[in-house]
N, C-alpha and C positions, 0 to 999 in steps of 0.2 A: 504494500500500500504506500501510496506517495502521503508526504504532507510537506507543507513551507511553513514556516514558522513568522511571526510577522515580521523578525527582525533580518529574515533572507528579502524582505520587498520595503526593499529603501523607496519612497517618496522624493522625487528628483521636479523640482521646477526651473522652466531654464526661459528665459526674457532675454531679449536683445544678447546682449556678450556674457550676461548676469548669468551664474548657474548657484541655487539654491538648494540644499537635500537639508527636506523638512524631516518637522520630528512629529510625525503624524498619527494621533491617537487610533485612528480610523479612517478608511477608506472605503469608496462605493463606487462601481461604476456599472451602467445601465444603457442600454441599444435598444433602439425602436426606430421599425421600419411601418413608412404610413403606407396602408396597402387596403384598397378598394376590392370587394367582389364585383365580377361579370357578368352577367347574366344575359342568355340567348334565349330569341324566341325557339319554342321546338324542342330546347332542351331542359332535362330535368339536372338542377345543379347549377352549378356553376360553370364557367367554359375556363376562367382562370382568375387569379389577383391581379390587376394592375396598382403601380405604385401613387400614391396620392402627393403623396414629397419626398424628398430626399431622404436616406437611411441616418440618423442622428444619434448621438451620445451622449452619457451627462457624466460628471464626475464629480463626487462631493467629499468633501473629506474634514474633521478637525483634529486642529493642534493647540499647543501653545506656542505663542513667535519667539523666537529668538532675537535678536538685537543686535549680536556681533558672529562675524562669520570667519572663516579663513578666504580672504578673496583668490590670494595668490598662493599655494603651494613651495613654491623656488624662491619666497623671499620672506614669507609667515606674518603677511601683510594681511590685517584685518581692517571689518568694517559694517554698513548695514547692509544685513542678508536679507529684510522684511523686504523677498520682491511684491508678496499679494499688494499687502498697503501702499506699496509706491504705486503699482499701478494702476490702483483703483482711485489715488489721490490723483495720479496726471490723467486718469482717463476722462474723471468727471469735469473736467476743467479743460478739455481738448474742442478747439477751434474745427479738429481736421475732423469729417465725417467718417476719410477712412482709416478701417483702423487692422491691427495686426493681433493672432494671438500668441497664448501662453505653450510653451512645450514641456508637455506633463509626462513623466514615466514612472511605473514603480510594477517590478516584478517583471521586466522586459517586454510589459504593455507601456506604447502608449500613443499618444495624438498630441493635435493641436485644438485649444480650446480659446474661449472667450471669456472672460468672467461675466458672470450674470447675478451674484450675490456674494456680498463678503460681509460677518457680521462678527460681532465680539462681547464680551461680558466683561464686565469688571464688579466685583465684590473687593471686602477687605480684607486683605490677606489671603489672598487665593490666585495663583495664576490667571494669567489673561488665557480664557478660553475662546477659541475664533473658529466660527463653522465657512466653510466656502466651496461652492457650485460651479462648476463650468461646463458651459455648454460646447460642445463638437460636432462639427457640422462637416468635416471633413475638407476638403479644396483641391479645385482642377478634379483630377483623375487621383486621389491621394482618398484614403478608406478615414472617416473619422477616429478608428480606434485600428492600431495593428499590433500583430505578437503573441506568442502563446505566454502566459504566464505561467514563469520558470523561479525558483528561485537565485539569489545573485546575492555578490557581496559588496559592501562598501565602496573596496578597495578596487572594484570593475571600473571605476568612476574616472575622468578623467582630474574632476573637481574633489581632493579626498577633504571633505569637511571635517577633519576628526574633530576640531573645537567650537565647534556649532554650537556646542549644549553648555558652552561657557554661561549665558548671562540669558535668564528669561525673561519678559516684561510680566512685572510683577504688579499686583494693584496695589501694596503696602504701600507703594511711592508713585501713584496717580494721582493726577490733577486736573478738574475740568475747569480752563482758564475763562475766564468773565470778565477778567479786565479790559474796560475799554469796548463791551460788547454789547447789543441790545440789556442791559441789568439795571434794576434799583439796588442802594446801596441803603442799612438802614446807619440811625446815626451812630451808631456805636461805630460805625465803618466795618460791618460784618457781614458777610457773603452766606452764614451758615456754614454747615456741614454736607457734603454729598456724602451717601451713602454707596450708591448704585448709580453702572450706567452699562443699560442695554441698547450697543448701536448696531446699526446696517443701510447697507447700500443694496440697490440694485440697480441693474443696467438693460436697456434695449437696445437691439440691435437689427437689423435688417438683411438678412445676405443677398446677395444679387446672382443670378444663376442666367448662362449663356446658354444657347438652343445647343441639344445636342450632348449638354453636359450635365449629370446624374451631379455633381457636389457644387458648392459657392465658387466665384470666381473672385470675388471679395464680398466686403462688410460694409454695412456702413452703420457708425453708432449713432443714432439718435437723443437719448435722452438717460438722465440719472434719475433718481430720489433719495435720498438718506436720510434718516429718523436716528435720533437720542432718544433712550426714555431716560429719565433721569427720577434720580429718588433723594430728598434732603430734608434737613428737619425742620424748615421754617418755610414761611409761605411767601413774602412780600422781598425778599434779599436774592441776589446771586444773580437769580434768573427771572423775568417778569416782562408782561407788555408794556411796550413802549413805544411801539409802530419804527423805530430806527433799522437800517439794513444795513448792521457791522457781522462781522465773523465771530464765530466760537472755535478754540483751540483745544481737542480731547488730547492730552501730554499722559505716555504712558511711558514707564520708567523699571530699571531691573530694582533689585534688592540693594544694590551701591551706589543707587539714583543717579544714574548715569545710564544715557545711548536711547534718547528717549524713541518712541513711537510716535507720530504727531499725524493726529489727523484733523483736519481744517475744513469745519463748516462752513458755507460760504452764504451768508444773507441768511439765515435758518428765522422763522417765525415759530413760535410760541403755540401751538395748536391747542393745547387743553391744558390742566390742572386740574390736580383733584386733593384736596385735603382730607386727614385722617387722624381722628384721635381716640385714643382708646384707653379702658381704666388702667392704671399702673402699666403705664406706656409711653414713649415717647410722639412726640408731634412728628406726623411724615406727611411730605408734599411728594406726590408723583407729578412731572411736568414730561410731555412730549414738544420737543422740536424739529423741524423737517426744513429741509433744503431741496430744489427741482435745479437739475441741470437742463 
């Protein structure tokens, strides 16, 4: 009987010249072909499926991020490995319609994808937990997913991350910044306490398909969204309407507060609040704010 154990299927993400091998709790991946019944007069049944759209893939996986990586091998030059969050910070904020994907491998499967959601938790004292989606669409004459999955070692890699697991973004030293942003300050000059922040983005995209041609010939990105839900113990400080269209800073940091994570809100509005109090309890304010690229 065969088995792989999880640590024979390293998680490899590879961007532009960037090659990253995450430290991935979990992994999924999923193929679905859209396919129409036929049906003839005369006959009983069906005559065959024809295809309704392109054969497609999803790939979802979570981790915790890392913060510093081994960039270079030959000289033990490190730096920030977080490719998801860079991309998803330069994609929602991208002028150019067309856009390029991610190149995913782990177990000597893999494709090129898109991101389509990328989300994170922060609590206190608990690792930053981050769930993320990508969709595979395939291109040209190229299979959305290729490879039988084998197991493999590290060391197969041309990129050998061994100090990847150096430094994790930790929430004991997060900070969701407000200065200077849509906020009321009370007069004590107190912002409160954050408790809690559940964030996520997601992205649309469009692929453009040529006569003749079964996969995309490119993309084009459309649009973002991204939500905070945020949890603190006062109602009127930190965060609050104002009708102003400044940025919010989510700053996420390891255990040595140091190599931050920085994801940037851009004009985000205030959607709801809701206040909570309860007997021998403290005061909590849940607020949601959203952003539209």
């Amino acid at each position: 009987m065969a088995t792989i154990r999880y640590d024979q299927v390293p998680l490899v993400i590879q961007y532009g010249k960037r090659t990253e091998r995450m430290i991935a709790r979990e992994c999924s991946l999923s193929e679905a072909a859209d396919l129409t019944p036929i049906y003839s007069i005369g006959k009983y049944g069906i005559s065959e499926q024809a295809p309704q759209g392109a054969r497609t893939a999803s790939i979802s996986f979570s981790y915790s991020p890392v913060l510093t990586g081994l960039i270079r091998e030959d000289t033990g030059k490190t730096g920030s490995y977080n490719i998801i969050n860079d991309v998803a910070n330069s994609l929602k904020n991208s002028k150019n319609s067309q856009t390029s994907g991610v190149s995913i491998r782990f177990g000597n499967i893999s494709g090129e994808g898109l991101l389509s959601s990328y989300s994170l938790s922060l609590q206190p004292y608990s690792p930053v937990e981050c769930s993320v989606n990508f969709e595979l669409f395939g291109s040209g004459e190229n299979l959305p997913v290729s490879g039988d999955l084998q197991a493999e070692s590290p060391e197969s890699f041309k990129y050998i991350n061994s100090k990847l697991a150096a430094q994790y973004g930790h929430s004991a030293h997060s900070a969701f910044m407000t200065a200077g942003s849509p906020a009321t300050i009370t007069n004590s000059n107190e912002t409160g306490i954050l408790t809690s922040v559940d964030y996520s983005i997601n992205f649309e995209y469009e692929p453009v398909y040529k006569l003749g041609q079964e996969f995309p010939s490119s993309f084009l990105y459309h649009k973002a969204n991204e939500e905070a839900n945020l949890s603190e113990n006062v109602r009127e400080t930190g965060i609050a309407f104002t009708g102003k269209s400044e940025n919010f800073n989510l700053n996420i940091r390891s255990l040595d507060n140091q190599n931050a994570i920085l994801v940037k809100m851009n004009e985000p509005v205030l959607s709801n609040t809701q206040l909570r109090v309860s007997s021998q309890g403290a005061v909590e304010t849940k607020k949601t704010i959203r952003s539209f690229y």
